[in-house]
Backbone as JSON, one array per atom type, in Angstrom:
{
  "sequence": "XXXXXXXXXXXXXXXXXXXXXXXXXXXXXXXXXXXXXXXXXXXXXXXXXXXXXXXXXXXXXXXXXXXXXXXXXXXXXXXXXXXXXXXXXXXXXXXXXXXXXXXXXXXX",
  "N": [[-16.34, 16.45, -6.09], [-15.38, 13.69, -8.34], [-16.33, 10.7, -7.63], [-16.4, 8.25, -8.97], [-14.29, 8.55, -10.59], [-12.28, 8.47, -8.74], [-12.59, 6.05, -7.3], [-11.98, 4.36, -9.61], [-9.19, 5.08, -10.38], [-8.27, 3.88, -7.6], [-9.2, 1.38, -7.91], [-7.14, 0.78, -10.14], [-4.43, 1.12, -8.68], [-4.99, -0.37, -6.3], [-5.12, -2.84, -7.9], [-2.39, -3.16, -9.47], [-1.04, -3.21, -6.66], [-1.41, -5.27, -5.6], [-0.64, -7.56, -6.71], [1.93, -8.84, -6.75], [2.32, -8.43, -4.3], [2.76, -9.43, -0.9], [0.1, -7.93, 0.5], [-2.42, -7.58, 2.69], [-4.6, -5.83, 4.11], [-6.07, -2.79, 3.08], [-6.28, 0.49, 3.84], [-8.02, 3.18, 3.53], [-7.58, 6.39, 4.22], [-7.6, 9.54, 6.12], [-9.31, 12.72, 4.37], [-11.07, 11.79, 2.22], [-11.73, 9.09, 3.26], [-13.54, 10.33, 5.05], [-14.82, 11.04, 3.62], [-14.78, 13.85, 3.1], [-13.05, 14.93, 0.84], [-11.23, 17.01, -1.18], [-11.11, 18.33, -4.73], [-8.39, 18.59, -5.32], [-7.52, 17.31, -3.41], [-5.06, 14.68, -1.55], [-4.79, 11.07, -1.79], [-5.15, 9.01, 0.61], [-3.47, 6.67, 2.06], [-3.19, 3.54, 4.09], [-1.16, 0.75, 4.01], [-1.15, -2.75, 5.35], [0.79, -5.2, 5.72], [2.51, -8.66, 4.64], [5.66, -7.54, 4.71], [8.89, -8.54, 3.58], [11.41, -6.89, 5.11], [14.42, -5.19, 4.65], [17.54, -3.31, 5.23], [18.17, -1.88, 3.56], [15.26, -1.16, 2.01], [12.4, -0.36, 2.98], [8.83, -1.24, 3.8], [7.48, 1.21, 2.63], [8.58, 2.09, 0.61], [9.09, 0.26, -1.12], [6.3, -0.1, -1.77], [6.21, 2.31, -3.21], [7.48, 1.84, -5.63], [5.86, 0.51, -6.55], [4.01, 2.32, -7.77], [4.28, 4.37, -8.73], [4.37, 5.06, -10.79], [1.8, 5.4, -11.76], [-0.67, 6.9, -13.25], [-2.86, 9.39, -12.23], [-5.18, 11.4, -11.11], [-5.1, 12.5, -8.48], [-2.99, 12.41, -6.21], [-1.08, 9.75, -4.71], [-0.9, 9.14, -1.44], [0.97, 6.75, 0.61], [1.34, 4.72, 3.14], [3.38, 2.1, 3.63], [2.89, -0.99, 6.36], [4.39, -3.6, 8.13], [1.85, -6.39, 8.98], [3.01, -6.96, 11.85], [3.62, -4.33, 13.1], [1.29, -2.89, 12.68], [-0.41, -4.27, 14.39], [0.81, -4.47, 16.83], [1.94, -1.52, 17.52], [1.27, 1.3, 19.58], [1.33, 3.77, 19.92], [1.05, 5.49, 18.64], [-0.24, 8.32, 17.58], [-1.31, 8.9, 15.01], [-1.8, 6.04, 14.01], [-3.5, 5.78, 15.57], [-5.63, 7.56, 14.39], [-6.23, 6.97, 12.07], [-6.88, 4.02, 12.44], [-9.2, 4.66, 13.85], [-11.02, 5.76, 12.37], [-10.4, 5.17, 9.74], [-11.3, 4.01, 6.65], [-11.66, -0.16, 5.77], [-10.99, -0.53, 2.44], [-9.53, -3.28, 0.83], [-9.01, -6.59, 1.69], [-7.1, -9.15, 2.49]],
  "CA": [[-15.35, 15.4, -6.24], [-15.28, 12.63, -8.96], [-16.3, 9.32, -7.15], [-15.71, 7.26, -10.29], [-12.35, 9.05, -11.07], [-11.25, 8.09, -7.61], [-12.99, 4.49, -7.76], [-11.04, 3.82, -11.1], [-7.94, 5.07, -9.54], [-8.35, 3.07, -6.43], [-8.88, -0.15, -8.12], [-6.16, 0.49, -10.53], [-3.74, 0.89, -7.46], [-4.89, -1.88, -5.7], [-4.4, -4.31, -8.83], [-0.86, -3.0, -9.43], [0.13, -3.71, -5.62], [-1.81, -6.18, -4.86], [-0.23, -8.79, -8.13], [2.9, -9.86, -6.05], [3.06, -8.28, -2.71], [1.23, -9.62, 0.34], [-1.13, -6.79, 1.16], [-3.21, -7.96, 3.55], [-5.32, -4.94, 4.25], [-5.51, -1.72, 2.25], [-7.48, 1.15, 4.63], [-8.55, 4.49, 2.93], [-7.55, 7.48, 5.47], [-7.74, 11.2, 5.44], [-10.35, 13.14, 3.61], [-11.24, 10.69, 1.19], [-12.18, 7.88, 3.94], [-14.0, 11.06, 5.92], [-16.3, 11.95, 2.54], [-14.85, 15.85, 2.31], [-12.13, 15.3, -0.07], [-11.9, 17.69, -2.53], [-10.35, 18.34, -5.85], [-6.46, 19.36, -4.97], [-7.03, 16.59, -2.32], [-5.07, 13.49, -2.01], [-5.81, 9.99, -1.41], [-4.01, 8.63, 1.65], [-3.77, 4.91, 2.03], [-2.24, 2.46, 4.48], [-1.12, -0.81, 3.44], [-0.75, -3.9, 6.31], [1.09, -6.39, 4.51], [3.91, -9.4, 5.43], [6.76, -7.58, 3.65], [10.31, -8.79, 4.0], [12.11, -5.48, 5.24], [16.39, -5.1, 4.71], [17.78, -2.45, 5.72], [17.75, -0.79, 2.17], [13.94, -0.85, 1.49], [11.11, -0.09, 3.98], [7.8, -1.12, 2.82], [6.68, 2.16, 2.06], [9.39, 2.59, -0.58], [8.97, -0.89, -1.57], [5.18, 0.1, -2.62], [6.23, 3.35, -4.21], [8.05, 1.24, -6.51], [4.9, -0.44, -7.25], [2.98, 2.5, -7.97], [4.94, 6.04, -9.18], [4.51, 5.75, -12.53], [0.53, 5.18, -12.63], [-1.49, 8.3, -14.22], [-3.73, 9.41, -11.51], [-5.42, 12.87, -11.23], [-5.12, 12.53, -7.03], [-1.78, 12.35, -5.84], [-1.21, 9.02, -3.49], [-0.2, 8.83, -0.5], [0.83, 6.0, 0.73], [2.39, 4.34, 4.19], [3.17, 0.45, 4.41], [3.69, -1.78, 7.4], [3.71, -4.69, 8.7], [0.94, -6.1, 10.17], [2.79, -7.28, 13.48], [3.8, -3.44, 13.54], [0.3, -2.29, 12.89], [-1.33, -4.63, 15.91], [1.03, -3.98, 17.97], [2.08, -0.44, 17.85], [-0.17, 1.68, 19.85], [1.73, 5.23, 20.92], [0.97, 6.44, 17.33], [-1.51, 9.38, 17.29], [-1.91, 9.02, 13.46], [-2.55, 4.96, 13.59], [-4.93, 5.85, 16.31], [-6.69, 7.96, 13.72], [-6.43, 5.55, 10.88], [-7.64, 2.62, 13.23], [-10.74, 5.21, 14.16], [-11.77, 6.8, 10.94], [-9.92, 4.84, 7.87], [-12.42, 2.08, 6.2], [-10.72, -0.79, 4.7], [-10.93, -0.84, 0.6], [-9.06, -4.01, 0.42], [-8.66, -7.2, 2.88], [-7.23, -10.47, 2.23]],
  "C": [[-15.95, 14.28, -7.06], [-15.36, 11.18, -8.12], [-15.97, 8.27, -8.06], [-14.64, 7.41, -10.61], [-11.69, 8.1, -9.96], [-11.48, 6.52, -7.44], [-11.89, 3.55, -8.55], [-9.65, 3.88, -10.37], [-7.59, 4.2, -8.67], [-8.33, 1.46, -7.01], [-7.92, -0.47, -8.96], [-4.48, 0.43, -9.58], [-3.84, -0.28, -7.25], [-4.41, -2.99, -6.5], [-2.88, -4.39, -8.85], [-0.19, -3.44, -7.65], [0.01, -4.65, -5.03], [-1.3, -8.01, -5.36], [0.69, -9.62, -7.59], [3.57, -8.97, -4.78], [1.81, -8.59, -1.93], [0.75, -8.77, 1.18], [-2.42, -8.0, 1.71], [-4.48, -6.86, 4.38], [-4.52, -3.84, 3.33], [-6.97, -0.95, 3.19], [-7.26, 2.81, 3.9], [-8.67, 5.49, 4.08], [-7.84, 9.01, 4.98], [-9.12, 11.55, 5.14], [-11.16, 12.62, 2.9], [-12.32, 9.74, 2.25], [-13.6, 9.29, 4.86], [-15.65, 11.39, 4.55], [-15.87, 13.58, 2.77], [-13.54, 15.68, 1.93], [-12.16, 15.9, -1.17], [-11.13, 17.77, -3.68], [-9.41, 18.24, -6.29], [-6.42, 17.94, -3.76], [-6.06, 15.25, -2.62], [-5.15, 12.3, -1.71], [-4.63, 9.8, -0.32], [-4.56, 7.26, 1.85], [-2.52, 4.6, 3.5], [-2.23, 0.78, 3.99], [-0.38, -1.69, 4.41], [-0.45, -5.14, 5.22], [2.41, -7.66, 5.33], [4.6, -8.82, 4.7], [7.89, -8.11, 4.52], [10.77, -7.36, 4.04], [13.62, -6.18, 5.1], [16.18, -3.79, 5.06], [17.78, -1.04, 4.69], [16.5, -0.62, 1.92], [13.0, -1.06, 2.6], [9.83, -0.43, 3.37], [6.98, 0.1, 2.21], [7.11, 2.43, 0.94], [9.5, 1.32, -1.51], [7.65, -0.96, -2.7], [4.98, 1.34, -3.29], [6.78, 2.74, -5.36], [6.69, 0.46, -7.37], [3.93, 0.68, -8.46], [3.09, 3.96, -8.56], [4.58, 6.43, -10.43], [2.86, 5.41, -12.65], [-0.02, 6.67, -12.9], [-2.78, 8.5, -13.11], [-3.88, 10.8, -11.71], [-5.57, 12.94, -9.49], [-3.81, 12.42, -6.75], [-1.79, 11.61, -4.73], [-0.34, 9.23, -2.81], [0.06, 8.09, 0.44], [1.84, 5.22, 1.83], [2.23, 2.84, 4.14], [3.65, -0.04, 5.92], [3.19, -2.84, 7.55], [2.78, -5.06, 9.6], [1.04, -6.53, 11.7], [3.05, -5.51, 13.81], [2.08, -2.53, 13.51], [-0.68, -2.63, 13.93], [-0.62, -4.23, 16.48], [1.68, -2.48, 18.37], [1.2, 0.42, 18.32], [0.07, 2.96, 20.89], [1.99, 6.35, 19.69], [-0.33, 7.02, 17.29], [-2.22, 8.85, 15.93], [-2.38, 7.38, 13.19], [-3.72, 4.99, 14.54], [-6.1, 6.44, 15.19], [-7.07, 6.88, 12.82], [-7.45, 4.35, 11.23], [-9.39, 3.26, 13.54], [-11.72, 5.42, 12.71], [-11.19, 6.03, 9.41], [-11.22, 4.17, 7.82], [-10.99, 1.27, 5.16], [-11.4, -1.23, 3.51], [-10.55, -2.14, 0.46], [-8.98, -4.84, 1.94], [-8.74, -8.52, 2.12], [-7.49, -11.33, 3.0]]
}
C-alpha cells in the first residue's frame, strides 16, 4: 500500500471539507486506521462536526457533496455526525469500534 498516495489523498479531502463546514474531528477507521489496508481497500472516515441538519440533507450527504468529484485512487467512505450524536450515542456497535480503533487525522 502507497502511504503517500493515501497521505496526499487524505489531506486533499480534508482541505476540501474542512474550507466551510465545521468539522470538528475527522477519525480514520477500518483498515486504513488498523495498518492492513490494501490496494482494492477503501478509506473509511468519520466526520464529528456542528452541521445544521433539515430534513432534506443529513450530514453524510451534505459531505458527499463536498467531496464526489475529487480523483482519488481509494474509494471514500465517509459517515458524518454531529458531535452531540457522537458523545452521546452509545448502543452503536460500529461507533464502539470507531471510538476503539479509529485515530483522529483531523481535530479542531
Amino acid at each position: 500500500m502507497d502511504q503517500k498516495a493515501i497521505s496526499r489523498e487524505l489531506s486533499l479531502f480534508i482541505s476540501r471539507v474542512t474550507a466551510d463546514l465545521p468539522i470538528r474531528q475527522i477519525i480514520l477507521f477500518g483498515s486504513f486506521a488498523k495498518n492492513n489496508g490494501r490496494y482494492d481497500s477503501d478509506i473509511d472516515l468519520l466526520m464529528v462536526g456542528d452541521f445544521k441538519i433539515n430534513a432534506i440533507k443529513d450530514p453524510t450527504r451534505i459531505l458527499y457533496d463536498k467531496y464526489h468529484d475529487l480523483e482519488t485512487k481509494h474509494e471514500l467512505h465517509v459517515i458524518g455526525l454531529n458531535m452531540d450524536d457522537y458523545e452521546n450515542i452509545n448502543d452503536s456497535i460500529t461507533l464502539a469500534s470507531i471510538r476503539n480503533t479509529g485515530k483522529v487525522i483531523f481535530s479542531s
